[in-house]
N, CA, C and O atoms as a Tripos MOL2 file, in Angstrom:
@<TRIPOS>MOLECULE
protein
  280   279    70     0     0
PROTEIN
NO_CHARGES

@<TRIPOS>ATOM
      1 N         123.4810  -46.2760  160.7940 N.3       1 UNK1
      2 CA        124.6470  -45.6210  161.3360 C.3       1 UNK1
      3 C         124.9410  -46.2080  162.7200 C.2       1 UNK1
      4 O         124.1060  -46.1240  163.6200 O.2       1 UNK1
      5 N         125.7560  -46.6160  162.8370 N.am      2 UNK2
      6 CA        126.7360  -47.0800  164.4720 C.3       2 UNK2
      7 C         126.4140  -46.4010  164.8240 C.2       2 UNK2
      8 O         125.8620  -45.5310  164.1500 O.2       2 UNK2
      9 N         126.6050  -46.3020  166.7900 N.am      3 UNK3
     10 CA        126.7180  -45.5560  167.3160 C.3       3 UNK3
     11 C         127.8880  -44.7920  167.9170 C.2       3 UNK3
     12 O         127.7530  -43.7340  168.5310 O.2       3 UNK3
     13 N         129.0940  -45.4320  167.6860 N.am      4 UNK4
     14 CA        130.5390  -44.4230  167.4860 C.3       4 UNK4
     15 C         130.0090  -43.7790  166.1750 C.2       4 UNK4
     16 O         129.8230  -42.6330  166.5840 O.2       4 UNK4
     17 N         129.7870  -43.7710  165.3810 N.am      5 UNK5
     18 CA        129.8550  -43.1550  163.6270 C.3       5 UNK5
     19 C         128.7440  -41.7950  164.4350 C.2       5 UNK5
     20 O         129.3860  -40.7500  164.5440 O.2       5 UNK5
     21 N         127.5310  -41.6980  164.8800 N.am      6 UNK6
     22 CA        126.7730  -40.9770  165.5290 C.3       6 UNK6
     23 C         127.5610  -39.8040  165.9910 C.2       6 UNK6
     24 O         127.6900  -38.7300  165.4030 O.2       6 UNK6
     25 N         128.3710  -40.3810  167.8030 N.am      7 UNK7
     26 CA        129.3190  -39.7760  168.3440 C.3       7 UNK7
     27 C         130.2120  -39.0350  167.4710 C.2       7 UNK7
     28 O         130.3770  -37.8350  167.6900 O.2       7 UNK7
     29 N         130.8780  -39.6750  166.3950 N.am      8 UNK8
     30 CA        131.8040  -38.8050  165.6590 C.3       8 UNK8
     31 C         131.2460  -37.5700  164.9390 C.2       8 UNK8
     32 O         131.8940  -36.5880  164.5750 O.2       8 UNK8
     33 N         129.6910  -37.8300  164.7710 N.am      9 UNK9
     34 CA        129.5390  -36.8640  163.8090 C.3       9 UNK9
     35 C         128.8130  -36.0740  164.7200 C.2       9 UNK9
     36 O         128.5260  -34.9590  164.2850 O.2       9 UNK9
     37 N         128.2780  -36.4440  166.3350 N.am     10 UNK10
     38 CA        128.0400  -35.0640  166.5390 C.3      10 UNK10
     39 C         129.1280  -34.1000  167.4810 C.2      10 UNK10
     40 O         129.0210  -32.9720  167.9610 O.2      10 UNK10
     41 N         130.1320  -35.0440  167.4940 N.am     11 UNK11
     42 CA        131.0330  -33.8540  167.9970 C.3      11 UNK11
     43 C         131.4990  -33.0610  167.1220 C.2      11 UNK11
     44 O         131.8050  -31.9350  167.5140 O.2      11 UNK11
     45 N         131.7310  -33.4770  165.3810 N.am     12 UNK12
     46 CA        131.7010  -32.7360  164.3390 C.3      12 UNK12
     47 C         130.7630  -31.1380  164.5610 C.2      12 UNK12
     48 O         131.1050  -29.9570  164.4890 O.2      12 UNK12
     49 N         129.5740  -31.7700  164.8280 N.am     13 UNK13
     50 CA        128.3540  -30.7700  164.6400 C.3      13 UNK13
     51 C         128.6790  -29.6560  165.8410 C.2      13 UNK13
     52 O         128.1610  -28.5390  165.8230 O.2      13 UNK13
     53 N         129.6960  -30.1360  166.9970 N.am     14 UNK14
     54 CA        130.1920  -29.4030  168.0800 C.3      14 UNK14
     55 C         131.6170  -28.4650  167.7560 C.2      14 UNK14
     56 O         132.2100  -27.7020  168.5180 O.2      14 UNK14
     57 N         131.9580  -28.8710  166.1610 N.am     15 UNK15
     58 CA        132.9820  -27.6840  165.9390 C.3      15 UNK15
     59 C         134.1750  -28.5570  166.1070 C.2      15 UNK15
     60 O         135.2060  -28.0230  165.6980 O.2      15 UNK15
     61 N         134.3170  -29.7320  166.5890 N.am     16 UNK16
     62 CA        135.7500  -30.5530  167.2300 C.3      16 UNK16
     63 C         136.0560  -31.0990  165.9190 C.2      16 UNK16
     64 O         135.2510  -31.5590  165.1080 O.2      16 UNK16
     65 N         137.8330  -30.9500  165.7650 N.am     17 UNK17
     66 CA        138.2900  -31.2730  164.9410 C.3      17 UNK17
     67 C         138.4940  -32.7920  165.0170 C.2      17 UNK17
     68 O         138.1210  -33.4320  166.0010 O.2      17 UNK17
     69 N         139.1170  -33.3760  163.9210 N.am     18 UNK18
     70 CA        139.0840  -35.1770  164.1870 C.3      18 UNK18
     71 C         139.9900  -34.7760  165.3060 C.2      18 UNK18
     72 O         139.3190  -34.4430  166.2830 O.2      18 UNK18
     73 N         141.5640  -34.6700  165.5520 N.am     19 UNK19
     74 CA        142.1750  -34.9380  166.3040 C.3      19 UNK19
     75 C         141.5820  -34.1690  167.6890 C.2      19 UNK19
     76 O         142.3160  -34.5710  168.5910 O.2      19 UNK19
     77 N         140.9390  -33.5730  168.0560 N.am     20 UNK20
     78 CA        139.8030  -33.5070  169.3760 C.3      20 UNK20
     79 C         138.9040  -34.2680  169.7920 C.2      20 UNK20
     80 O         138.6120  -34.4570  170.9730 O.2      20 UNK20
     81 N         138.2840  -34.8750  168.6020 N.am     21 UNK21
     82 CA        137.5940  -36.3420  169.1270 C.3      21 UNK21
     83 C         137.8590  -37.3070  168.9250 C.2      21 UNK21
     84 O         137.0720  -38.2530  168.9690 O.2      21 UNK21
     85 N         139.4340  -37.4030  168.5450 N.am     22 UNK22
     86 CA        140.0710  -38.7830  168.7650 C.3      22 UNK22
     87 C         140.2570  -38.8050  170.2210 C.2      22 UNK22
     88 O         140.2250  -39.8260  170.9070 O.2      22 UNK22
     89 N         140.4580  -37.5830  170.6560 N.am     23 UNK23
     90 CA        141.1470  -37.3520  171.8650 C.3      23 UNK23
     91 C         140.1360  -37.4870  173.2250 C.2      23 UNK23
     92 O         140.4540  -37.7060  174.3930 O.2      23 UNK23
     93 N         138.8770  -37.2850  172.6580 N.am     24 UNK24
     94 CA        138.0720  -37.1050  173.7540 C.3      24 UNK24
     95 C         137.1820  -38.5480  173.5730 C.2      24 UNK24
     96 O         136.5720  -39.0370  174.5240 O.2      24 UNK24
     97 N         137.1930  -39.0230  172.5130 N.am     25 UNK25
     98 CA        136.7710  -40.6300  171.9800 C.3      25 UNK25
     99 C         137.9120  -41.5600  172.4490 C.2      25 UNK25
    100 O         137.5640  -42.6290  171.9460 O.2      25 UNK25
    101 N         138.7910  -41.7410  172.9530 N.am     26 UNK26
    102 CA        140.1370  -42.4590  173.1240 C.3      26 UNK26
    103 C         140.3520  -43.3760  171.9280 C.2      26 UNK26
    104 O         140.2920  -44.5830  172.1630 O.2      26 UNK26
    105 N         140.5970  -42.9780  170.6620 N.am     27 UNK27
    106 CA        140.7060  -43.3270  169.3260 C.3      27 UNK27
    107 C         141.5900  -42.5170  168.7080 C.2      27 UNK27
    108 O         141.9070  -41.3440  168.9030 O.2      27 UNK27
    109 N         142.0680  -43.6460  167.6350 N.am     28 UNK28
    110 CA        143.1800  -42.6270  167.1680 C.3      28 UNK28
    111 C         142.4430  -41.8360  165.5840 C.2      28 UNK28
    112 O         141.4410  -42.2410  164.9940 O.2      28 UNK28
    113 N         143.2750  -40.6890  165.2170 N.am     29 UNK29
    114 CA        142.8250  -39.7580  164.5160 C.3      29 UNK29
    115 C         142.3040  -40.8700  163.0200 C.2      29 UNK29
    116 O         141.3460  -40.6210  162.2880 O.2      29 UNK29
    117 N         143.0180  -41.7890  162.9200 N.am     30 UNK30
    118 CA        142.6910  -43.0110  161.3510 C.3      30 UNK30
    119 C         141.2300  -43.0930  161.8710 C.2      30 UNK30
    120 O         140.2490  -42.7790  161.1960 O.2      30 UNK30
    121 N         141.1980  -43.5580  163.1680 N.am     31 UNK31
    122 CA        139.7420  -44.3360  163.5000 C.3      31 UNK31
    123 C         138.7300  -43.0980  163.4530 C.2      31 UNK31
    124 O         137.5420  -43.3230  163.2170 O.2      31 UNK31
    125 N         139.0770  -42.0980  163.6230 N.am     32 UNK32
    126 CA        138.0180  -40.9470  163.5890 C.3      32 UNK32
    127 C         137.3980  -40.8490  162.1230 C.2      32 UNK32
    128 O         136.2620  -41.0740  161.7060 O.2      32 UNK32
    129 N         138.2040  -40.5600  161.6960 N.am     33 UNK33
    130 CA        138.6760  -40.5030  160.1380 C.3      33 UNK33
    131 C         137.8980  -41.4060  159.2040 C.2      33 UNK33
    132 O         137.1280  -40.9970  158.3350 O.2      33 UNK33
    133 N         138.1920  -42.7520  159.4840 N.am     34 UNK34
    134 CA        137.4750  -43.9520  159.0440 C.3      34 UNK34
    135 C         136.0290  -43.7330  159.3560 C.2      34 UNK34
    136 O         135.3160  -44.0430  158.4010 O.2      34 UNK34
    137 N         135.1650  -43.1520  160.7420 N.am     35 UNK35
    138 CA        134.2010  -43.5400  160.5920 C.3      35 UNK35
    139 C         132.9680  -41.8810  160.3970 C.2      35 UNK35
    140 O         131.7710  -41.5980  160.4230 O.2      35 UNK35
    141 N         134.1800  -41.2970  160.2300 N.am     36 UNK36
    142 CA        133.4160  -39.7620  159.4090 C.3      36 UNK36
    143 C         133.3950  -40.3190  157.8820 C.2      36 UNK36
    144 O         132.2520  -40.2900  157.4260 O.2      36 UNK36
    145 N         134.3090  -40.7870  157.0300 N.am     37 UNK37
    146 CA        134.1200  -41.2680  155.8040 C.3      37 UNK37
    147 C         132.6770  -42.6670  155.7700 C.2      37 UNK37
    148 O         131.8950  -42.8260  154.8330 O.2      37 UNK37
    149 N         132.7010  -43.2990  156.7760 N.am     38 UNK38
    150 CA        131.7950  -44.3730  156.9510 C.3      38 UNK38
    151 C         130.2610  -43.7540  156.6630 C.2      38 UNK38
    152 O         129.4140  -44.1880  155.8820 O.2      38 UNK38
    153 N         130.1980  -42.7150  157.4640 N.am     39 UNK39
    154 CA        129.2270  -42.1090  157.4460 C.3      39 UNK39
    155 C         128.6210  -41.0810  156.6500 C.2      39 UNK39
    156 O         127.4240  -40.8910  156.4300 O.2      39 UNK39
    157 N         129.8930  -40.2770  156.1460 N.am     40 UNK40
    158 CA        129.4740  -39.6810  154.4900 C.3      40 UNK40
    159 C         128.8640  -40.6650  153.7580 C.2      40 UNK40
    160 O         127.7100  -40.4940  153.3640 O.2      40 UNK40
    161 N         129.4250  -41.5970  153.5350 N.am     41 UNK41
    162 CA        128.9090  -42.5040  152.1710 C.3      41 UNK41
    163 C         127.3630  -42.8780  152.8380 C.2      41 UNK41
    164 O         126.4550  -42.3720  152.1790 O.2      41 UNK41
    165 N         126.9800  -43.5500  153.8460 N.am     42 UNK42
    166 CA        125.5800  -43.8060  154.6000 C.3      42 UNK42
    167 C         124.6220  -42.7680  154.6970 C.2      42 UNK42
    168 O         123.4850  -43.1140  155.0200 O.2      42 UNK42
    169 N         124.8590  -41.4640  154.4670 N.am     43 UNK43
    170 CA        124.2880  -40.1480  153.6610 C.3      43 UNK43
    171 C         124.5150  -39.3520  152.6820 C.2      43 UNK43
    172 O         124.0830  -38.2130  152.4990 O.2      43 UNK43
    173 N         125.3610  -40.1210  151.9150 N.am     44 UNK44
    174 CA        125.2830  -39.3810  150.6520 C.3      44 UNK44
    175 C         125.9310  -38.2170  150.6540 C.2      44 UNK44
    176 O         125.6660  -37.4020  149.7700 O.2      44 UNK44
    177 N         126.8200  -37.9460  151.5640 N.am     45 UNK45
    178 CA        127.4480  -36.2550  151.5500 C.3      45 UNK45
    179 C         128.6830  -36.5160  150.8500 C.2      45 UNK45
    180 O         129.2270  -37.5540  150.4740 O.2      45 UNK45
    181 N         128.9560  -35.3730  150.7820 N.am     46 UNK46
    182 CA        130.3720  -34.9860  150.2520 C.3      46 UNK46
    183 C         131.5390  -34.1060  150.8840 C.2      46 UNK46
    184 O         132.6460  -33.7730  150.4610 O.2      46 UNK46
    185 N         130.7960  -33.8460  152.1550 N.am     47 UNK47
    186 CA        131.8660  -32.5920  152.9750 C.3      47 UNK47
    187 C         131.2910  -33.5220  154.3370 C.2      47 UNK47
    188 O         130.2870  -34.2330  154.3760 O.2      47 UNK47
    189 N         132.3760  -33.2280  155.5090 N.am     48 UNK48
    190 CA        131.8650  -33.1440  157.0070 C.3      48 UNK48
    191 C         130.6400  -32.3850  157.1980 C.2      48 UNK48
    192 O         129.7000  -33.0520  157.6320 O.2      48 UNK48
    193 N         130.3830  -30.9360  156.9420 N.am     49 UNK49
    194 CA        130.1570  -30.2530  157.1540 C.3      49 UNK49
    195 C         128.3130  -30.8080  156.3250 C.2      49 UNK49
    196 O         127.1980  -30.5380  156.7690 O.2      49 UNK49
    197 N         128.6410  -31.5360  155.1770 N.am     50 UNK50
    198 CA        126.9350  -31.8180  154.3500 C.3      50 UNK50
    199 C         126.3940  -33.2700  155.2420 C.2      50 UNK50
    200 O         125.2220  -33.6400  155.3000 O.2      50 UNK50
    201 N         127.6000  -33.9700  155.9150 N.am     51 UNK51
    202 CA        127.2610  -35.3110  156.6660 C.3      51 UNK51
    203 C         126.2140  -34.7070  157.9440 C.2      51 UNK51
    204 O         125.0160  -34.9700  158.0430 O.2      51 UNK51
    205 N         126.8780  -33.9880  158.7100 N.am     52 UNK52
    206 CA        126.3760  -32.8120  159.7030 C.3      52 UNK52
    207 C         124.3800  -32.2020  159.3860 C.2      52 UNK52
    208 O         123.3080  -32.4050  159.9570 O.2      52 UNK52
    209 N         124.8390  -31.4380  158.1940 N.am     53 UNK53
    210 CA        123.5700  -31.2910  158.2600 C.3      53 UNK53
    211 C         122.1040  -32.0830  157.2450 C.2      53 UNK53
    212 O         120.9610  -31.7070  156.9840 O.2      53 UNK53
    213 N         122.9930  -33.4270  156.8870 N.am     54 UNK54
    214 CA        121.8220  -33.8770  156.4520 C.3      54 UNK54
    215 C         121.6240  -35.1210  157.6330 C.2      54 UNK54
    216 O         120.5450  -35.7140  157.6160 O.2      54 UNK54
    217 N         122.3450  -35.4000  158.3480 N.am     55 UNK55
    218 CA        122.0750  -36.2470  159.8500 C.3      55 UNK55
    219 C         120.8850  -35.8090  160.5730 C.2      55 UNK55
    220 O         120.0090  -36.4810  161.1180 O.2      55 UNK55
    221 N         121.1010  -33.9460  160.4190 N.am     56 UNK56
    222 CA        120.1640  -33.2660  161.4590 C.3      56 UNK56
    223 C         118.5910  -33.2960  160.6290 C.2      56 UNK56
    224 O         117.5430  -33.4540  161.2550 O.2      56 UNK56
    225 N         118.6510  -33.1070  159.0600 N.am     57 UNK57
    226 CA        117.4820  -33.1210  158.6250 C.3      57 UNK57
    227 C         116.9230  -34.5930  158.6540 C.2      57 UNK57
    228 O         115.7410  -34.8980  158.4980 O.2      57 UNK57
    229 N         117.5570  -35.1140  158.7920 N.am     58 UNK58
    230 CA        117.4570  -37.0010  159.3410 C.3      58 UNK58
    231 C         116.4320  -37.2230  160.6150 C.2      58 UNK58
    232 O         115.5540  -38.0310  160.9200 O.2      58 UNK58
    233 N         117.0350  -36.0640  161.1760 N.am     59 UNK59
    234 CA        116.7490  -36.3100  162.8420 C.3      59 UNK59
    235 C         117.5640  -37.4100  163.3970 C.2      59 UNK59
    236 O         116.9760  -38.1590  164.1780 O.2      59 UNK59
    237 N         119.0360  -37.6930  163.0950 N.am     60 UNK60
    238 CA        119.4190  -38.5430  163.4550 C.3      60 UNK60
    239 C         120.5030  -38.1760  164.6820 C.2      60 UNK60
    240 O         120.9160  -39.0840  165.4030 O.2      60 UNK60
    241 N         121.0840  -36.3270  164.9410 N.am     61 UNK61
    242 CA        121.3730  -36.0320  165.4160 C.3      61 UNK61
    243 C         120.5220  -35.5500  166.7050 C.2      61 UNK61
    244 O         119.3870  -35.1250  166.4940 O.2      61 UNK61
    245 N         121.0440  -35.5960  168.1120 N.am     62 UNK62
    246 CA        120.5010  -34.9800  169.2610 C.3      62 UNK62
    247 C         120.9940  -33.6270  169.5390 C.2      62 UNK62
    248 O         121.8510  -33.1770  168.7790 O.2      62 UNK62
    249 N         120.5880  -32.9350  170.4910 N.am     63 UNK63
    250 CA        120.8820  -31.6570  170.8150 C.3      63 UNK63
    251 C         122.2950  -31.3650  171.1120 C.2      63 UNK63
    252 O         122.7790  -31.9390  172.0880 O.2      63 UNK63
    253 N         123.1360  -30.4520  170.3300 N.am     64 UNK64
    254 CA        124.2580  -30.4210  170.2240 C.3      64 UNK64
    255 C         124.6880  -29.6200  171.6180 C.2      64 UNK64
    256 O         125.8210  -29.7380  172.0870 O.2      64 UNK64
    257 N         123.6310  -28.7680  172.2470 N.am     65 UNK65
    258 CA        124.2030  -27.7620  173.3950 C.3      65 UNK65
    259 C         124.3110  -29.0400  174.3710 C.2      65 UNK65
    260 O         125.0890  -28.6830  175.2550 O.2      65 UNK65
    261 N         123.8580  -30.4760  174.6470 N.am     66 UNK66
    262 CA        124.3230  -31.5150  175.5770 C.3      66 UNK66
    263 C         126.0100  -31.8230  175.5380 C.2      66 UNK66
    264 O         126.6240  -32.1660  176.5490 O.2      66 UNK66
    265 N         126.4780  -31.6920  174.5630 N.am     67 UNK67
    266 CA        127.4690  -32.6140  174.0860 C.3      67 UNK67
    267 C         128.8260  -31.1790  174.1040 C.2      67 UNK67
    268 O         129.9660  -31.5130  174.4240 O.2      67 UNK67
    269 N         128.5580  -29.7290  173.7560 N.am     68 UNK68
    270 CA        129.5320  -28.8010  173.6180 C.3      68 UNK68
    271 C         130.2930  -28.5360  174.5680 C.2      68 UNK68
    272 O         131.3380  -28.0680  174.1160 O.2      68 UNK68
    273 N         130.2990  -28.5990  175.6780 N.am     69 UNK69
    274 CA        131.0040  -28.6440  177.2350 C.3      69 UNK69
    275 C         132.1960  -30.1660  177.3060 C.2      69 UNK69
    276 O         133.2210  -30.3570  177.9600 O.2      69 UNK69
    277 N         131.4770  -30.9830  176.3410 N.am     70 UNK70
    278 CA        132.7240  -32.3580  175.8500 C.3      70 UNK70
    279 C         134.1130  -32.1370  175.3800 C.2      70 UNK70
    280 O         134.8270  -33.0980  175.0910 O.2      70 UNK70
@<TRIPOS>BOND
     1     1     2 1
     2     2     3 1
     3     3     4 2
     4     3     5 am
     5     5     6 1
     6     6     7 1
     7     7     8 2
     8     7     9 am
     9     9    10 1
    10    10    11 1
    11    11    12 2
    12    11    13 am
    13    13    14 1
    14    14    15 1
    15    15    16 2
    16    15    17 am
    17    17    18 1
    18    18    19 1
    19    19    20 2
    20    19    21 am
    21    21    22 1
    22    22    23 1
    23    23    24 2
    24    23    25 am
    25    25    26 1
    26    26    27 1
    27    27    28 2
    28    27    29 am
    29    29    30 1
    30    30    31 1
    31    31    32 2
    32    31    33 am
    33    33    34 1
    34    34    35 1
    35    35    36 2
    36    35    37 am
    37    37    38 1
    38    38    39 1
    39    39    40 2
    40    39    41 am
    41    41    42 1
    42    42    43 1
    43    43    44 2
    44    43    45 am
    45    45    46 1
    46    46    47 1
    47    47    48 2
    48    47    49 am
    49    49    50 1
    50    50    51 1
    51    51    52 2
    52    51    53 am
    53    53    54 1
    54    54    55 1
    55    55    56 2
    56    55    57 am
    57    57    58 1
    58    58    59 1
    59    59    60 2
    60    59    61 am
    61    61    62 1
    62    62    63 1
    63    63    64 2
    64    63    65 am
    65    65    66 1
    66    66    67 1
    67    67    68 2
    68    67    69 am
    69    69    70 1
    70    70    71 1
    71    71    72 2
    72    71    73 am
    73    73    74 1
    74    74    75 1
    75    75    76 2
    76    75    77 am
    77    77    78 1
    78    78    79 1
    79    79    80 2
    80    79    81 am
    81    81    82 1
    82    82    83 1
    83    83    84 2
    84    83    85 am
    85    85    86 1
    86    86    87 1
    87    87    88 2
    88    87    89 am
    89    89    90 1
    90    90    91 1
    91    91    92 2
    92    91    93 am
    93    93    94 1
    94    94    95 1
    95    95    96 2
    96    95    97 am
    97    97    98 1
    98    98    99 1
    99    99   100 2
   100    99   101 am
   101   101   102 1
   102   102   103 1
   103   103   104 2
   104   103   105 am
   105   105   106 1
   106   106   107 1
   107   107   108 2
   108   107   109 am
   109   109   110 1
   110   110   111 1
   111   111   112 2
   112   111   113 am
   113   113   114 1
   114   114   115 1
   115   115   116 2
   116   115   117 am
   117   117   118 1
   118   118   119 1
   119   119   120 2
   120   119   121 am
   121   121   122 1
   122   122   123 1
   123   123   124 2
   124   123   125 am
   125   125   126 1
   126   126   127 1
   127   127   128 2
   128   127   129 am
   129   129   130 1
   130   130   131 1
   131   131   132 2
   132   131   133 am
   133   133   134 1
   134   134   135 1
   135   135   136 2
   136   135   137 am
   137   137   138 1
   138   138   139 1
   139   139   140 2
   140   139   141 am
   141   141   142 1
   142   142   143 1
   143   143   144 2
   144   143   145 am
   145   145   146 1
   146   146   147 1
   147   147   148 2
   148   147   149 am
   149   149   150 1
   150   150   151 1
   151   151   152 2
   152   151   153 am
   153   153   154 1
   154   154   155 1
   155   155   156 2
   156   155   157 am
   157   157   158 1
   158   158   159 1
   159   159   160 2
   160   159   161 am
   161   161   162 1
   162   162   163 1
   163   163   164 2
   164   163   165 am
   165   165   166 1
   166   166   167 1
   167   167   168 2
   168   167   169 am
   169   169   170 1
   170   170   171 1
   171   171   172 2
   172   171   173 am
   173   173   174 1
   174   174   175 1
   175   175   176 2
   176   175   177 am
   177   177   178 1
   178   178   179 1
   179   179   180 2
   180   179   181 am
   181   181   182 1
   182   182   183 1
   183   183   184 2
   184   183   185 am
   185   185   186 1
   186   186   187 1
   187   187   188 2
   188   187   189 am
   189   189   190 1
   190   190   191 1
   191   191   192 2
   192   191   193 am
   193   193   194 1
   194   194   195 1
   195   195   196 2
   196   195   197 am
   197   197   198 1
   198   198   199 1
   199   199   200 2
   200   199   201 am
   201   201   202 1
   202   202   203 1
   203   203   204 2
   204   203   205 am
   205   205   206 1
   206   206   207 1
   207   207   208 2
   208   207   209 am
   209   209   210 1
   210   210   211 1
   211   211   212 2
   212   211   213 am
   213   213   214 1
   214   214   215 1
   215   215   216 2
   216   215   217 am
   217   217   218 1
   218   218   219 1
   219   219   220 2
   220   219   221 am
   221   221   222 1
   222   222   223 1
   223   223   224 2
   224   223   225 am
   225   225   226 1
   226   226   227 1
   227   227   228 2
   228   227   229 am
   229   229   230 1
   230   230   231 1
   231   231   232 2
   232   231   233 am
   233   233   234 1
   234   234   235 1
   235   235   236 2
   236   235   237 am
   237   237   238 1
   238   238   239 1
   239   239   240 2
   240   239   241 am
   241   241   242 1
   242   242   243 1
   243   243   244 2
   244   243   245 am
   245   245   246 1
   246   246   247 1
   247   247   248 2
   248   247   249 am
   249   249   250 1
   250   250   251 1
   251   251   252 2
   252   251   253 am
   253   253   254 1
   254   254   255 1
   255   255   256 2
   256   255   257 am
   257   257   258 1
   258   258   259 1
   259   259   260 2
   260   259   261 am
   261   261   262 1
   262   262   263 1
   263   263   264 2
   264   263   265 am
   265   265   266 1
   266   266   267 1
   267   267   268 2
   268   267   269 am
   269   269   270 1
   270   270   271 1
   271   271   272 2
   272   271   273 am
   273   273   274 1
   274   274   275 1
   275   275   276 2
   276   275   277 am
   277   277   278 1
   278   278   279 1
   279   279   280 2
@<TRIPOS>SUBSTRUCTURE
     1 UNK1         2 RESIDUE 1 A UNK
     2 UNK2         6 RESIDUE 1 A UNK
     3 UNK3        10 RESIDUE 1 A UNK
     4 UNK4        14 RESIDUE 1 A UNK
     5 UNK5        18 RESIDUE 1 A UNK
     6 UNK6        22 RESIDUE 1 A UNK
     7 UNK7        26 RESIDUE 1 A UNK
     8 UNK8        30 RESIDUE 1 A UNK
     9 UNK9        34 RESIDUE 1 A UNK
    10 UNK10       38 RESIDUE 1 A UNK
    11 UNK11       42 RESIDUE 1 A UNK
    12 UNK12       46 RESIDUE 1 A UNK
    13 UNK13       50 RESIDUE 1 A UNK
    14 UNK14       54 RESIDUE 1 A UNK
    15 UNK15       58 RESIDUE 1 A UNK
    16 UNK16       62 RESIDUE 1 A UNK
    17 UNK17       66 RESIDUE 1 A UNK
    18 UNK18       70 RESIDUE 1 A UNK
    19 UNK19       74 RESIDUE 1 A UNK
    20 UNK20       78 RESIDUE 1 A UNK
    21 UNK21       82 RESIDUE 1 A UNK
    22 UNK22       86 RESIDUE 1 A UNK
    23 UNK23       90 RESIDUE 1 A UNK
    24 UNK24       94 RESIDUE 1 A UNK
    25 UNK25       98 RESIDUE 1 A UNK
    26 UNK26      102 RESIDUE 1 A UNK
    27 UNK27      106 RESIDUE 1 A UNK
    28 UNK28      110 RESIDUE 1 A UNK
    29 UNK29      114 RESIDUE 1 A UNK
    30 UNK30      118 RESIDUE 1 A UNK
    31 UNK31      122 RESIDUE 1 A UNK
    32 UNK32      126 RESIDUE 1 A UNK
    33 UNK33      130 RESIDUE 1 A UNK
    34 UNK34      134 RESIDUE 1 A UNK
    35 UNK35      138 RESIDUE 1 A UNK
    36 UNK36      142 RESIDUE 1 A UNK
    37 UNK37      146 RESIDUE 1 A UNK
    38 UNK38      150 RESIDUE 1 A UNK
    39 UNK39      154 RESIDUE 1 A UNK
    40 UNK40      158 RESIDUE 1 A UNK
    41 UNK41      162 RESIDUE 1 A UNK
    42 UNK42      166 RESIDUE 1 A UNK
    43 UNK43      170 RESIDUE 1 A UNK
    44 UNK44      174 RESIDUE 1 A UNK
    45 UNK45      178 RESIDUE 1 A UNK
    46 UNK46      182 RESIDUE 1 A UNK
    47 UNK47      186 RESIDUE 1 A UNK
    48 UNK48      190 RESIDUE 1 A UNK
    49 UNK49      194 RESIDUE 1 A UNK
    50 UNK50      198 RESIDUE 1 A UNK
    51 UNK51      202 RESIDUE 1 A UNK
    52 UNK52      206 RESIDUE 1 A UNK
    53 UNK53      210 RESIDUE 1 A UNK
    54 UNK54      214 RESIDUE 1 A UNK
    55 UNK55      218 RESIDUE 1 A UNK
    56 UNK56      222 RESIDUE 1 A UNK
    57 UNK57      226 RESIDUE 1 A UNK
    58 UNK58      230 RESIDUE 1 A UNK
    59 UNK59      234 RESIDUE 1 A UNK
    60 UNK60      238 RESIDUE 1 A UNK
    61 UNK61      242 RESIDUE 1 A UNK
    62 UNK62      246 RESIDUE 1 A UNK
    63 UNK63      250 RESIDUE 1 A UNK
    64 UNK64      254 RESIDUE 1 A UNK
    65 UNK65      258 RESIDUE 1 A UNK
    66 UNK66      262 RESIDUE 1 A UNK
    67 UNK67      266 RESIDUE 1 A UNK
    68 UNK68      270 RESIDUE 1 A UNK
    69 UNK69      274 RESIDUE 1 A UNK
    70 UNK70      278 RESIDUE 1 A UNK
């Protein structure tokens, strides 16, 4: 997993919609988009929401209370 693809998915895990972390990523909502789908397929999910928590059973995600104030 990249490390934008990372970023995207843990501001996911922070509740932010794509167009919030296009916004706070300076990317546009396609590019968000593109690399939440990038990253489903690189875990096998099928929802945002299954990318999210099989990242965390990964341990590939960091502590989300760093990043929620973003």
């Amino acid at each position: 997993m990249t490390e934008r693809e990372r970023d995207v998915l843990q501001l996911i895990a922070c509740g932010k919609s794509s167009k919030e972390i296009a916004r706070h990523l300076n990317i546009s909502v396609g590019g968000v988009n593109f690399h939440i789908l990038n990253t489903m397929k690189k875990l096998d999910a099928s929802t945002r929401a299954h990318a999210v928590a099989r990242a965390i059973f990964k341990g590939l995600l960091v502590d989300t209370l760093d990043i929620e104030t973003a």
